[in-house]
KEPA-8877 format. One record per atom (N, C-alpha, C): z, x, y; residue in one letter. Coordinates in steps of 0.02 Angstrom, whole numbers, plus 32768, in hexadecimal, padded with zeros to 4 digits. Each point is the difference from the previous one (the first is absolute). Layout:
# KEPA-8877
ZXYA ...
END
This chain:
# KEPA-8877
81657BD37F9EX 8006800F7FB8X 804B80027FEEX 80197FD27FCFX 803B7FF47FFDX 801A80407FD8X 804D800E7FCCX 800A803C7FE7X 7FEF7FFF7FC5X 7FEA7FCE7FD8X 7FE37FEF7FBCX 7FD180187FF4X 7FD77FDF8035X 7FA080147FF4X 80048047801CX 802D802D8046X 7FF180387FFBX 801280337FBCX 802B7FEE7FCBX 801180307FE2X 7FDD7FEF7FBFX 7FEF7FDD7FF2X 7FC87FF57FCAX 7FB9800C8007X 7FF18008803BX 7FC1802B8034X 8004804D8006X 8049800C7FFFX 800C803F8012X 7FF3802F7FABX 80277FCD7FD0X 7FF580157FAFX 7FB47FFC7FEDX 7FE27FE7801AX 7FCF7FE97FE6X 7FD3804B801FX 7FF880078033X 7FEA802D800BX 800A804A7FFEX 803680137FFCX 802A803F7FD5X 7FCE80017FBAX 80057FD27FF1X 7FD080077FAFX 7FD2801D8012X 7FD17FD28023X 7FC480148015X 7FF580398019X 802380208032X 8002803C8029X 7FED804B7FC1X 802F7FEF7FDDX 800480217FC9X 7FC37FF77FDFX 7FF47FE07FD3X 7FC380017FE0X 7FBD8011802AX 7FEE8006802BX 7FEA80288042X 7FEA802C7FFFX 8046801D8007X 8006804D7FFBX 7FED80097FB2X 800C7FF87FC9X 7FD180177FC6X 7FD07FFF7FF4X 7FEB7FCA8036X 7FAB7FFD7FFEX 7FEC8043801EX 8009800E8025X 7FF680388036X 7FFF804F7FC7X 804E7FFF7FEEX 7FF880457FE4X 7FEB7FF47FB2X 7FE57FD57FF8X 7FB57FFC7FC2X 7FC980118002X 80038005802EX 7FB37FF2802EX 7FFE8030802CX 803280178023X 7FFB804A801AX 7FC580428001X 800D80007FD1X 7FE9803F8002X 7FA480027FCDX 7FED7FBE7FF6X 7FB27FEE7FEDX 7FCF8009802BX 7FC580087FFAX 7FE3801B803EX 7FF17FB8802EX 802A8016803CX 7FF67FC2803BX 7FC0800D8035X 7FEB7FC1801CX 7FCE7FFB802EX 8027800C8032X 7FE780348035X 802A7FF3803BX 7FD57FEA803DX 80097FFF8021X 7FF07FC78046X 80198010803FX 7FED7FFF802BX 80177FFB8051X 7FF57FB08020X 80208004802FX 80017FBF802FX 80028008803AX 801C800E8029X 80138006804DX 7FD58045801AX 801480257FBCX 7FF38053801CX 7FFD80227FBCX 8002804F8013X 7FD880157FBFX 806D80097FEBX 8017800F801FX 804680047FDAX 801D7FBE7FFBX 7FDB7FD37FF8X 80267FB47FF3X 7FE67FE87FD3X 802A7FFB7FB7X 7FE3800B7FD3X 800E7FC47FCAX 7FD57FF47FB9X 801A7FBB7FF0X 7FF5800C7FB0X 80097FF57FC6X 7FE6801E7FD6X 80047FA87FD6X 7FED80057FC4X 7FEA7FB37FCFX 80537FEA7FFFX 802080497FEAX 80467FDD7FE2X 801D7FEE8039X 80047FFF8034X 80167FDE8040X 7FE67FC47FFAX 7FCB7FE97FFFX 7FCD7FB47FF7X 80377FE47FAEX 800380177FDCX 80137FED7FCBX 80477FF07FF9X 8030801B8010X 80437FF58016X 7FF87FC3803CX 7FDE7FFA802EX 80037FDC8025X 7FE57FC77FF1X 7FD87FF97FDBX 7FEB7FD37FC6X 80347FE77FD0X 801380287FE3X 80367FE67FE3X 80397FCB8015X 8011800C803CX 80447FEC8038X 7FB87FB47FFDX 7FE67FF3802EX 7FD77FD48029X 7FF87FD27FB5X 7FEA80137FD2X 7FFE7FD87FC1X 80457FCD7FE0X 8038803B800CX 80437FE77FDAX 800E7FC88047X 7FFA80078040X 801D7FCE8023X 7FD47FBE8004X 7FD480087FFCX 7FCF7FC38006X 80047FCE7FC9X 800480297FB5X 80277FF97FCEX 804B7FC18015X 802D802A7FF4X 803C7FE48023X 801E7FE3803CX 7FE580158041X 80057FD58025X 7FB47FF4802BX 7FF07FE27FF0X 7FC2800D8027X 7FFA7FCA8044X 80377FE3800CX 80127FF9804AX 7FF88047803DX 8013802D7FE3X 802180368010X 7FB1801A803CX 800D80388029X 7FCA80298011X 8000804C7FFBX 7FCC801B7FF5X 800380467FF0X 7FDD8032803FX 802F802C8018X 7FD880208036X 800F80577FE2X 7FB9801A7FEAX 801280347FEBX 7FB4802B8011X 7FF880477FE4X 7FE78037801EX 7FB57FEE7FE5X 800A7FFD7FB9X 7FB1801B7FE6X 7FD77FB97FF5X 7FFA7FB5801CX 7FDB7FEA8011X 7FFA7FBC7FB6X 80477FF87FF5X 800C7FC57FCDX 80357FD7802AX 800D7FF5803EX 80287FDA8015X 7FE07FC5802AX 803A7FF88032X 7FD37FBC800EX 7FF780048060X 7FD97FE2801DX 7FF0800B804FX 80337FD3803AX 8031802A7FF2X 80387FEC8038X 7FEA800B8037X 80267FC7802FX 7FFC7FEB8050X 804080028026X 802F7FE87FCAX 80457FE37FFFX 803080347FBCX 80447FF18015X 8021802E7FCAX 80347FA97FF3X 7FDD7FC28004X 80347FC97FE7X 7FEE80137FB2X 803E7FDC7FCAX 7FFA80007FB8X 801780327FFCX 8017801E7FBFX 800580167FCAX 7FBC801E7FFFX 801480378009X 7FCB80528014X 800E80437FDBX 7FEB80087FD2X 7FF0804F7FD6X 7FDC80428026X 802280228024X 7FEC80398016X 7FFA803A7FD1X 7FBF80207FE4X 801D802F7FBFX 7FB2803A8022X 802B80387FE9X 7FD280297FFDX 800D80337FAEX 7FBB80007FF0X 800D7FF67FB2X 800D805E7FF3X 7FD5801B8019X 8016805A8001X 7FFC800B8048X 80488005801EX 8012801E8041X 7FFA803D7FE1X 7FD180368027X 800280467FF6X 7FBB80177FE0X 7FC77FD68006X 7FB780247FE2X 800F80447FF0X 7FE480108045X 7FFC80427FF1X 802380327FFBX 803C80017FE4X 803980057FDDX 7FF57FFE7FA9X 7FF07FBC7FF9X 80027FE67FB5X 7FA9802E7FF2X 7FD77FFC8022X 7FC780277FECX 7FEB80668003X 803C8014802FX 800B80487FF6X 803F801E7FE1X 802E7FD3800CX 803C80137FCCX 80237FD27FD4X 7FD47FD47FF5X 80337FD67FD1X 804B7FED7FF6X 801D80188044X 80467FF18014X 7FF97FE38040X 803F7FEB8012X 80267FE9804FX 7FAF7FB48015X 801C7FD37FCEX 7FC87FCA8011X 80347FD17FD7X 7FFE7FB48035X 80227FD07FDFX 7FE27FBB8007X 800E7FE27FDAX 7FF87FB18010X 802E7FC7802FX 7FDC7FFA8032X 80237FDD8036X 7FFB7FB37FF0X 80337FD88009X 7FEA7FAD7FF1X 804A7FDD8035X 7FE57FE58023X 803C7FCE8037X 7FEC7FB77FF7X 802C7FE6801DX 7FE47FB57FE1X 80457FD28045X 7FC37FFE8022X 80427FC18042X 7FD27FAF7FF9X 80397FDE8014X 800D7FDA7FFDX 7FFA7FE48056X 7FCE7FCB8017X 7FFE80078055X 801880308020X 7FD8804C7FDCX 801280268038X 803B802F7FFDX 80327FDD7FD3X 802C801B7FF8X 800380157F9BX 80218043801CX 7FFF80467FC5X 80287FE57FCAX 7FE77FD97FBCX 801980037FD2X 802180307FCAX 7FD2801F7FF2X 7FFF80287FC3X 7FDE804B8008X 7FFD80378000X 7FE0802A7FFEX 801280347FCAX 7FC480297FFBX 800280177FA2X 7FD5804A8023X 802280457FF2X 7FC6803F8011X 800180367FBAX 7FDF800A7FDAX 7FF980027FB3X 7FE58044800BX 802880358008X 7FF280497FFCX 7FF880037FB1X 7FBD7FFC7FEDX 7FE47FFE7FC4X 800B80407FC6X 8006803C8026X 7FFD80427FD2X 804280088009X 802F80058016X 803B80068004X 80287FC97FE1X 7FE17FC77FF6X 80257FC37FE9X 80397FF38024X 80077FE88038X 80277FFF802FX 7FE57FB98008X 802A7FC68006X 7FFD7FBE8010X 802A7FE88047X 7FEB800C802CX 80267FCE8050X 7FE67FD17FFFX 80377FC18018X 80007FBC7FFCX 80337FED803CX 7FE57FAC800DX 803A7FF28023X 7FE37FB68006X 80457FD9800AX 7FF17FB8800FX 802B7FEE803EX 7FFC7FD08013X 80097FF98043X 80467FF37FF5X 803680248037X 80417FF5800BX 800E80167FC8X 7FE3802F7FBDX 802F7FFF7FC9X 800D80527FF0X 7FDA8023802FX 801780517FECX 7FC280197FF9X 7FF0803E8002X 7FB8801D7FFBX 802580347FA6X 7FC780117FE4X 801780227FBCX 7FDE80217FFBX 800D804F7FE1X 7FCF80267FEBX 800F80247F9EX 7FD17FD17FC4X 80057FF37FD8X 804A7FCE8006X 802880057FD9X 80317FD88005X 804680098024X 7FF0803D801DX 802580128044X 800A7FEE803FX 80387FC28022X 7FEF7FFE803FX 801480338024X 7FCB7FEB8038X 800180358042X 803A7FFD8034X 801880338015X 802D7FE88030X 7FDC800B8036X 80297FCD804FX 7FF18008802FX 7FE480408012X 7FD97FFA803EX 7FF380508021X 803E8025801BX 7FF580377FF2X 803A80328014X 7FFF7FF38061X 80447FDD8024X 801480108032X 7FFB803D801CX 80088006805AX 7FF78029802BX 7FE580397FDEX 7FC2800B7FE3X 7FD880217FF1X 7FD5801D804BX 7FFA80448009X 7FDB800A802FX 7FCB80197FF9X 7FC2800A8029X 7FBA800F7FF1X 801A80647FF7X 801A801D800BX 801A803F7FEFX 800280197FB0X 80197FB77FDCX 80117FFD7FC6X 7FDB7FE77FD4X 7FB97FE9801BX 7FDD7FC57FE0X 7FBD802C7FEEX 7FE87FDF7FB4X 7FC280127FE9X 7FE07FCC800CX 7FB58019802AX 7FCE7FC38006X 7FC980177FEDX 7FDC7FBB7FDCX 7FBC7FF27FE2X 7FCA7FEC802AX 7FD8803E801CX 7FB87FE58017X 7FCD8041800BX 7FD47FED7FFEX 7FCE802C8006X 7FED8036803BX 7FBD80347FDAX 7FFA80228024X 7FD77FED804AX 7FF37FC67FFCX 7FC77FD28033X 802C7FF68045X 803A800B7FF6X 80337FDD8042X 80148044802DX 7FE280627FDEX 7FFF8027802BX 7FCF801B7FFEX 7FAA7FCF800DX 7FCC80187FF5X 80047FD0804AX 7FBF80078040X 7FE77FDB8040X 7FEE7FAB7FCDX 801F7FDF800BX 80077FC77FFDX 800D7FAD801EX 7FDA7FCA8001X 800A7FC68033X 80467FDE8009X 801E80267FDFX 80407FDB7FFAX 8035801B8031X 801F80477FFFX 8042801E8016X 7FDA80508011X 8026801A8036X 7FF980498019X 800880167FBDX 7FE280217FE7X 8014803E7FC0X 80218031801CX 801A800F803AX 802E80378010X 80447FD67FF8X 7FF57FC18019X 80487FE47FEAX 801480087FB6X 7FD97FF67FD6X 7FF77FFB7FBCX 800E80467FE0X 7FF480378024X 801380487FE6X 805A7FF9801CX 80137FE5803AX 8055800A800CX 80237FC37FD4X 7FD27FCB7FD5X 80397FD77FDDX 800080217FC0X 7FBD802A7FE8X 800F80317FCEX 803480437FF7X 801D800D802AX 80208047800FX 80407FD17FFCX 80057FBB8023X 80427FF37FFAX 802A7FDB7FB9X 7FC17FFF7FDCX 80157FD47FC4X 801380387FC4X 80227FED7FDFX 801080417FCEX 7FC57FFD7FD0X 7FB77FC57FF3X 7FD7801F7FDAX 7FD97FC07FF0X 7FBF800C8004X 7FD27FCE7FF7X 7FD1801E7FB4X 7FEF7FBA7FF3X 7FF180057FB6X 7FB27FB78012X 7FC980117FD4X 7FD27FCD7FF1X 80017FEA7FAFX 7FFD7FDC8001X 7FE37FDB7FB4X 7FB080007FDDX 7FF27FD88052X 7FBD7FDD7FC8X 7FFF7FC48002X 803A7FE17FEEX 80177FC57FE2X 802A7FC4802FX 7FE47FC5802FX 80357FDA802FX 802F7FE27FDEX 7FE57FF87FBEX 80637FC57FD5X 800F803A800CX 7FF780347FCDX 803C80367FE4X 8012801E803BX 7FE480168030X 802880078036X 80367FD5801FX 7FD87FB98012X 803F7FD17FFDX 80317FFD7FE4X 800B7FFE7FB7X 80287FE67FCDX 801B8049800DX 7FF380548020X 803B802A8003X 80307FDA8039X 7FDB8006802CX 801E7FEB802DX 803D7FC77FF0X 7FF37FD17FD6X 802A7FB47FE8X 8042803D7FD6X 7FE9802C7FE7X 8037800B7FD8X 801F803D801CX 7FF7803A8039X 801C8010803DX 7FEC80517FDEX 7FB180007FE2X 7FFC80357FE4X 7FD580338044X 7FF07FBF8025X 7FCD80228038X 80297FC68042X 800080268034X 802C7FD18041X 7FC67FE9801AX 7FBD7FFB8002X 7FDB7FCB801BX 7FBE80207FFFX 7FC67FC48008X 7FB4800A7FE1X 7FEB7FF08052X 7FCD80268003X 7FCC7FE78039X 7FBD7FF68007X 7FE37FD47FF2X 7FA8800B8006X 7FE47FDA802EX 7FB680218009X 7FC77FEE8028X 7FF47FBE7FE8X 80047FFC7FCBX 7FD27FCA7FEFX 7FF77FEA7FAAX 80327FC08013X 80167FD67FB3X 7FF17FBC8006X 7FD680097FBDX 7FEE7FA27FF0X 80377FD37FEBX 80017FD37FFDX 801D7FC37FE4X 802480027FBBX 7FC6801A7FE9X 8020800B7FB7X 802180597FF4X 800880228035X 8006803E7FF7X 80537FFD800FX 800A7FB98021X 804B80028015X 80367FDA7FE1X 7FE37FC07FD8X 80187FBD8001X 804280077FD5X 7FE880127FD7X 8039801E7FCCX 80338027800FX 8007803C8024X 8019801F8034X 801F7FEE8029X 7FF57FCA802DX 80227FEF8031X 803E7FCE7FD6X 7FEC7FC57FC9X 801A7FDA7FF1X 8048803A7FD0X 7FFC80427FF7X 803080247FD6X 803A801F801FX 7FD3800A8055X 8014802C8024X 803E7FCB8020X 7FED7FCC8007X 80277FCA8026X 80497FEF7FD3X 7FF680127FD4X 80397FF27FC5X 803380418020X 7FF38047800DX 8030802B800DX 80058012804AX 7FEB7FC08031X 802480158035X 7FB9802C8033X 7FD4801E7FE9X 7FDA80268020X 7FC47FD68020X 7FD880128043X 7FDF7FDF804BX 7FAD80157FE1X 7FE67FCE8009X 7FB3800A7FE9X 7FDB7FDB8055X 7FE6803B8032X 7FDF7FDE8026X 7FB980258015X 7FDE7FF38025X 7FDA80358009X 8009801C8033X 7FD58037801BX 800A80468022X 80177FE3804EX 80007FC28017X 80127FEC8026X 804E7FD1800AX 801180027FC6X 80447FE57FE3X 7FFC7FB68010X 7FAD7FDE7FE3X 80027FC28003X 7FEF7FEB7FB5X 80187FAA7FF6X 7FF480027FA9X 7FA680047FFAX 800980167FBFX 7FB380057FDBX 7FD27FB77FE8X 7FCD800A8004X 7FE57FC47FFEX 7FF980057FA6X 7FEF7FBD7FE5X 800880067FC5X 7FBC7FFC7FDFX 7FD77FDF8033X 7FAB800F7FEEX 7FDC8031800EX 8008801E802CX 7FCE803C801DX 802D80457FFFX 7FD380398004X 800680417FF5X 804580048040X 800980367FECX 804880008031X 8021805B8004X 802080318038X 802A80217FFEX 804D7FF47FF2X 8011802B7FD7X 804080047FE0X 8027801B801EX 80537FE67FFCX 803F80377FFCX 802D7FEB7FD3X 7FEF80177FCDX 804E7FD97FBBX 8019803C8008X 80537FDA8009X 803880498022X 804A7FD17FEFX 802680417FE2X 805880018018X 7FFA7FD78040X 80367FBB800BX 800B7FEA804BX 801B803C801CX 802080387FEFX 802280398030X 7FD180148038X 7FCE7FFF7FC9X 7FCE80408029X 7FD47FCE8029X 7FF17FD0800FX 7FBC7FD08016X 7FFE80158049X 80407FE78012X 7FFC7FF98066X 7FE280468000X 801A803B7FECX 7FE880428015X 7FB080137FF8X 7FE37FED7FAFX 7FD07FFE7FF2X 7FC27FD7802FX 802F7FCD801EX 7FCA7FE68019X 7FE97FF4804AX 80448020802FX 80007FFA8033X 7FFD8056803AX 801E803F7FC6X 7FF880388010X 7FBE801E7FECX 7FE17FEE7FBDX 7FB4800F7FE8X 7FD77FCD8000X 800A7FD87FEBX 7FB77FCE8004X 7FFE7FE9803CX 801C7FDE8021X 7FEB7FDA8041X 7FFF8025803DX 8023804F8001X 7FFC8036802AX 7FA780227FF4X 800B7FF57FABX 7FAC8037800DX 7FDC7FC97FFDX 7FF77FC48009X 7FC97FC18000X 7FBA8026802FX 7FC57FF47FEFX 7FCD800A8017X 7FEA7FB18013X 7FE2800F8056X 7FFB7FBE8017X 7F9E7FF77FEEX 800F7FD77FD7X 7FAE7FD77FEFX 7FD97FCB802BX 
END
Protein backbone atom coordinates (compact mmCIF):
# COMPACT_ATOMS: atom_id res chain seq x y z
CA UNK A 1 0.00 0.00 0.00
CA UNK A 2 1.68 2.96 -1.33
CA UNK A 3 1.53 6.56 0.95
CA UNK A 4 -1.44 7.98 -1.07
CA UNK A 5 -3.90 5.18 -0.78
CA UNK A 6 -2.69 4.71 2.97
CA UNK A 7 -3.66 8.21 3.98
CA UNK A 8 -6.80 8.62 2.18
CA UNK A 9 -7.75 5.10 3.84
CA UNK A 10 -6.54 6.35 6.93
CA UNK A 11 -9.07 9.78 6.42
CA UNK A 12 -11.51 7.91 5.28
CA UNK A 13 -11.83 5.90 8.11
CA UNK A 14 -11.28 8.45 11.01
CA UNK A 15 -14.70 9.61 9.58
CA UNK A 16 -16.09 6.53 9.90
CA UNK A 17 -14.64 5.55 13.28
CA UNK A 18 -16.35 8.50 14.46
CA UNK A 19 -19.67 8.29 13.21
CA UNK A 20 -19.56 4.82 15.00
CA UNK A 21 -19.15 5.93 17.96
CA UNK A 22 -22.46 8.14 17.67
CA UNK A 23 -24.13 5.38 16.63
CA UNK A 24 -23.28 3.69 19.79
CA UNK A 25 -23.97 6.54 22.28
CA UNK A 26 -27.55 6.99 20.51
CA UNK A 27 -28.34 3.93 21.00
CA UNK A 28 -26.75 3.32 24.28
CA UNK A 29 -28.73 3.45 26.60
CA UNK A 30 -32.38 1.95 24.62
CA UNK A 31 -33.32 -1.17 25.83
CA UNK A 32 -30.65 -3.75 24.29
CA UNK A 33 -30.94 -7.56 23.69
CA UNK A 34 -28.17 -9.10 25.35
CA UNK A 35 -26.62 -12.41 24.41
CA UNK A 36 -23.83 -14.81 25.36
CA UNK A 37 -21.51 -16.80 23.10
CA UNK A 38 -18.60 -18.71 24.37
CA UNK A 39 -19.86 -18.44 28.00
CA UNK A 40 -22.29 -16.89 30.16
CA UNK A 41 -19.67 -13.76 30.66
CA UNK A 42 -19.02 -13.52 26.90
CA UNK A 43 -21.24 -11.28 25.90
CA UNK A 44 -22.69 -9.63 22.57
CA UNK A 45 -25.48 -7.21 22.46
CA UNK A 46 -27.51 -5.90 18.72
CA UNK A 47 -25.42 -2.66 18.87
CA UNK A 48 -22.24 -4.67 18.54
CA UNK A 49 -23.97 -6.57 15.33
CA UNK A 50 -24.91 -3.10 14.20
CA UNK A 51 -21.68 -1.13 14.38
CA UNK A 52 -20.18 -4.06 12.92
CA UNK A 53 -22.60 -3.88 10.32
CA UNK A 54 -22.01 -0.69 9.72
CA UNK A 55 -17.95 -1.07 9.10
CA UNK A 56 -18.61 -4.51 6.80
CA UNK A 57 -21.26 -2.36 4.73
CA UNK A 58 -19.03 0.95 4.23
CA UNK A 59 -16.04 -1.39 2.97
CA UNK A 60 -17.70 -3.60 0.62
CA UNK A 61 -19.23 -0.35 -0.40
CA UNK A 62 -15.81 1.20 -1.13
CA UNK A 63 -13.48 -1.25 -1.48
CA UNK A 64 -14.91 -4.32 -1.83
CA UNK A 65 -11.66 -6.00 -2.97
CA UNK A 66 -10.87 -5.66 0.58
CA UNK A 67 -11.52 -8.64 3.42
CA UNK A 68 -13.18 -8.30 6.67
CA UNK A 69 -12.16 -10.42 9.68
CA UNK A 70 -14.14 -9.36 12.63
CA UNK A 71 -16.01 -10.58 15.97
CA UNK A 72 -19.79 -10.60 15.56
CA UNK A 73 -20.17 -12.66 12.36
CA UNK A 74 -20.34 -10.03 9.20
CA UNK A 75 -16.89 -10.76 7.98
CA UNK A 76 -15.45 -12.96 5.75
CA UNK A 77 -13.80 -16.89 6.23
CA UNK A 78 -10.09 -16.42 6.23
CA UNK A 79 -7.39 -19.16 5.64
CA UNK A 80 -4.74 -16.71 4.63
CA UNK A 81 -3.99 -13.04 5.90
CA UNK A 82 -2.81 -12.19 1.79
CA UNK A 83 -4.78 -8.71 0.65
CA UNK A 84 -5.85 -5.91 2.19
CA UNK A 85 -7.51 -7.19 5.54
CA UNK A 86 -9.87 -5.19 8.05
CA UNK A 87 -9.42 -6.46 11.50
CA UNK A 88 -12.23 -4.52 13.63
CA UNK A 89 -13.79 -5.28 16.66
CA UNK A 90 -16.80 -3.08 16.76
CA UNK A 91 -17.34 -2.79 20.95
CA UNK A 92 -14.03 -4.03 22.53
CA UNK A 93 -15.36 -4.13 26.14
CA UNK A 94 -19.14 -5.84 26.20
CA UNK A 95 -19.34 -6.22 29.28
CA UNK A 96 -18.06 -3.05 30.15
CA UNK A 97 -20.31 -1.14 27.59
CA UNK A 98 -23.36 -3.31 29.12
CA UNK A 99 -22.63 -2.70 33.09
CA UNK A 100 -20.97 0.56 32.94
CA UNK A 101 -21.26 2.26 29.96
CA UNK A 102 -17.61 3.33 30.14
CA UNK A 103 -13.92 1.94 29.36
CA UNK A 104 -15.23 0.20 25.86
CA UNK A 105 -13.75 1.12 22.45
CA UNK A 106 -13.81 0.55 18.90
CA UNK A 107 -10.92 -1.39 17.59
CA UNK A 108 -10.28 -1.32 13.58
CA UNK A 109 -6.53 -2.39 11.99
CA UNK A 110 -6.23 -2.76 8.53
CA UNK A 111 -2.66 -4.64 7.04
CA UNK A 112 -1.72 -4.91 4.11
CA UNK A 113 0.07 -8.76 3.41
CA UNK A 114 0.29 -9.05 6.79
CA UNK A 115 1.79 -6.12 7.37
CA UNK A 116 0.22 -3.26 9.96
CA UNK A 117 -1.14 -0.41 8.08
CA UNK A 118 -3.32 1.68 9.87
CA UNK A 119 -4.79 1.18 13.25
CA UNK A 120 -7.66 3.26 14.91
CA UNK A 121 -8.77 2.42 19.07
CA UNK A 122 -11.90 4.86 19.63
CA UNK A 123 -12.27 5.16 23.49
CA UNK A 124 -15.83 6.18 22.78
CA UNK A 125 -17.00 7.87 26.24
CA UNK A 126 -14.00 9.64 26.79
CA UNK A 127 -13.62 10.70 23.17
CA UNK A 128 -10.18 9.86 23.00
CA UNK A 129 -9.08 9.02 19.30
CA UNK A 130 -5.51 6.71 18.90
CA UNK A 131 -4.34 6.30 15.47
CA UNK A 132 -1.39 5.42 13.64
CA UNK A 133 -0.10 4.76 10.14
CA UNK A 134 2.71 2.97 9.32
CA UNK A 135 6.25 4.66 9.82
CA UNK A 136 4.29 7.92 10.47
CA UNK A 137 3.85 8.28 14.38
CA UNK A 138 1.10 6.81 16.57
CA UNK A 139 -1.51 9.92 17.85
CA UNK A 140 -3.71 10.27 20.54
CA UNK A 141 -6.57 12.80 19.28
CA UNK A 142 -4.22 15.11 17.55
CA UNK A 143 -1.38 14.56 19.85
CA UNK A 144 1.62 12.57 18.87
CA UNK A 145 2.92 10.04 21.12
CA UNK A 146 6.32 9.95 22.12
CA UNK A 147 8.54 7.04 22.20
CA UNK A 148 8.37 4.71 25.33
CA UNK A 149 10.05 6.03 28.27
CA UNK A 150 13.79 4.34 28.40
CA UNK A 151 15.43 2.16 31.16
CA UNK A 152 12.20 1.94 32.79
CA UNK A 153 12.25 -0.84 35.38
CA UNK A 154 9.55 -3.38 36.38
CA UNK A 155 10.01 -1.61 40.11
CA UNK A 156 8.60 1.42 38.42
CA UNK A 157 6.11 -0.01 36.09
CA UNK A 158 2.22 -0.16 36.15
CA UNK A 159 0.84 -3.36 34.62
CA UNK A 160 -2.48 -4.32 33.04
CA UNK A 161 -3.87 -7.85 33.67
CA UNK A 162 -6.12 -9.68 35.45
CA UNK A 163 -7.19 -11.35 38.38
CA UNK A 164 -7.00 -14.95 36.42
CA UNK A 165 -2.98 -14.91 36.29
CA UNK A 166 -3.04 -15.29 40.52
CA UNK A 167 -5.89 -17.71 40.50
CA UNK A 168 -4.41 -22.05 39.75
CA UNK A 169 -4.16 -21.65 36.17
CA UNK A 170 -2.80 -23.63 32.67
CA UNK A 171 -0.60 -21.15 31.94
CA UNK A 172 2.21 -19.86 34.78
CA UNK A 173 2.83 -20.89 38.66
CA UNK A 174 0.48 -18.25 40.33
CA UNK A 175 3.04 -18.07 43.11
CA UNK A 176 5.31 -16.70 40.52
CA UNK A 177 2.56 -14.34 39.64
CA UNK A 178 2.06 -13.17 43.42
CA UNK A 179 6.32 -12.18 43.40
CA UNK A 180 5.89 -10.20 39.89
CA UNK A 181 3.01 -8.47 41.76
CA UNK A 182 4.91 -7.29 44.94
CA UNK A 183 7.63 -6.26 42.56
CA UNK A 184 5.73 -4.01 40.28
CA UNK A 185 4.67 -0.69 41.73
CA UNK A 186 0.89 -1.55 40.68
CA UNK A 187 -1.39 -3.48 38.55
CA UNK A 188 -4.55 -2.18 37.20
CA UNK A 189 -7.48 -4.18 34.88
CA UNK A 190 -9.66 -2.53 32.40
CA UNK A 191 -12.02 -4.69 30.85
CA UNK A 192 -10.97 -3.39 27.75
CA UNK A 193 -7.72 -5.08 25.25
CA UNK A 194 -7.45 -1.67 22.82
CA UNK A 195 -7.76 0.65 25.79
CA UNK A 196 -5.43 -1.20 27.59
CA UNK A 197 -3.24 -1.33 24.64
CA UNK A 198 -3.56 2.15 23.46
CA UNK A 199 -2.39 2.96 27.57
CA UNK A 200 0.24 1.15 27.12
CA UNK A 201 1.06 3.03 23.29
CA UNK A 202 0.86 6.23 25.18
CA UNK A 203 3.10 5.10 28.41
CA UNK A 204 0.00 5.50 30.64
CA UNK A 205 0.31 1.71 31.65
CA UNK A 206 4.11 -0.09 31.09
CA UNK A 207 2.60 -3.25 29.67
CA UNK A 208 -0.70 -5.54 29.16
CA UNK A 209 -0.77 -9.28 29.62
CA UNK A 210 -3.47 -11.78 28.72
CA UNK A 211 -4.61 -15.33 28.60
CA UNK A 212 -6.27 -14.99 25.78
CA UNK A 213 -6.78 -12.38 22.72
CA UNK A 214 -8.46 -12.64 19.39
CA UNK A 215 -7.41 -11.18 16.26
CA UNK A 216 -9.47 -8.48 16.35
CA UNK A 217 -8.87 -7.81 20.13
CA UNK A 218 -5.24 -6.87 19.05
CA UNK A 219 -4.91 -5.67 15.48
CA UNK A 220 -5.31 -2.19 16.03
CA UNK A 221 -3.08 -2.28 19.02
CA UNK A 222 -0.30 -3.85 17.82
CA UNK A 223 -0.28 -1.69 14.52
CA UNK A 224 -0.22 1.73 17.30
CA UNK A 225 1.97 0.14 19.58
CA UNK A 226 4.63 -0.39 16.80
CA UNK A 227 4.61 3.33 15.99
CA UNK A 228 6.15 4.09 19.75
CA UNK A 229 8.77 1.66 19.96
CA UNK A 230 6.89 -0.92 22.35
CA UNK A 231 7.23 -5.40 21.89
CA UNK A 232 3.91 -7.21 21.27
CA UNK A 233 4.68 -11.06 21.71
CA UNK A 234 3.14 -13.72 23.43
CA UNK A 235 3.77 -15.25 26.86
CA UNK A 236 6.47 -17.12 25.26
CA UNK A 237 8.16 -14.05 23.60
CA UNK A 238 7.23 -15.49 20.19
CA UNK A 239 5.26 -13.29 17.45
CA UNK A 240 1.39 -13.63 17.58
CA UNK A 241 -0.42 -15.26 15.04
CA UNK A 242 -2.73 -13.01 13.24
CA UNK A 243 -5.62 -15.59 12.75
CA UNK A 244 -6.10 -17.52 15.81
CA UNK A 245 -6.64 -16.78 19.51
CA UNK A 246 -3.34 -16.04 21.06
CA UNK A 247 -1.47 -15.03 24.73
CA UNK A 248 -0.27 -11.57 25.11
CA UNK A 249 2.66 -9.35 26.35
CA UNK A 250 2.28 -5.61 24.99
CA UNK A 251 5.16 -3.97 27.12
CA UNK A 252 7.84 -0.96 27.45
CA UNK A 253 11.01 -2.81 25.48
CA UNK A 254 12.69 -1.99 29.12
CA UNK A 255 10.76 -4.31 30.89
CA UNK A 256 10.23 -7.52 28.28
CA UNK A 257 13.59 -9.69 28.86
CA UNK A 258 12.64 -9.52 32.69
CA UNK A 259 8.94 -10.02 32.18
CA UNK A 260 9.53 -12.77 30.26
CA UNK A 261 12.36 -14.72 31.22
CA UNK A 262 12.28 -14.14 35.31
CA UNK A 263 8.16 -14.64 35.34
CA UNK A 264 6.77 -16.14 32.48
CA UNK A 265 9.10 -18.70 31.25
CA UNK A 266 10.42 -19.39 35.01
CA UNK A 267 6.66 -20.02 36.16
CA UNK A 268 5.74 -21.92 32.66
CA UNK A 269 3.57 -24.95 33.51
CA UNK A 270 4.69 -27.98 31.46
CA UNK A 271 1.48 -29.24 29.32
Amino acid sequence: MDVIQREILFNRIRSWILDAGNIIQENMYNSLTIDTKSNPKDLVTELDRQVEFFFATKIKEHYPDHLLLSEEGYGDHLSHFNGTIWVIDPIDGTMNFVNQKQNFAISIGVYADGIGEIGFIYDVMRNNLYSAMRDNGAYKNNVRLQPLQEKLTLKESVICMSHRWFMPNRFVDEEVMHLLSKEVRGLRSYGSAAIELAYVAEGAADAYISMGLEPWDVAAGRVILKEVGGKLTNIDGKDIPMLTRSTIIACNPSIQSKLLHEYFKKGKKVT
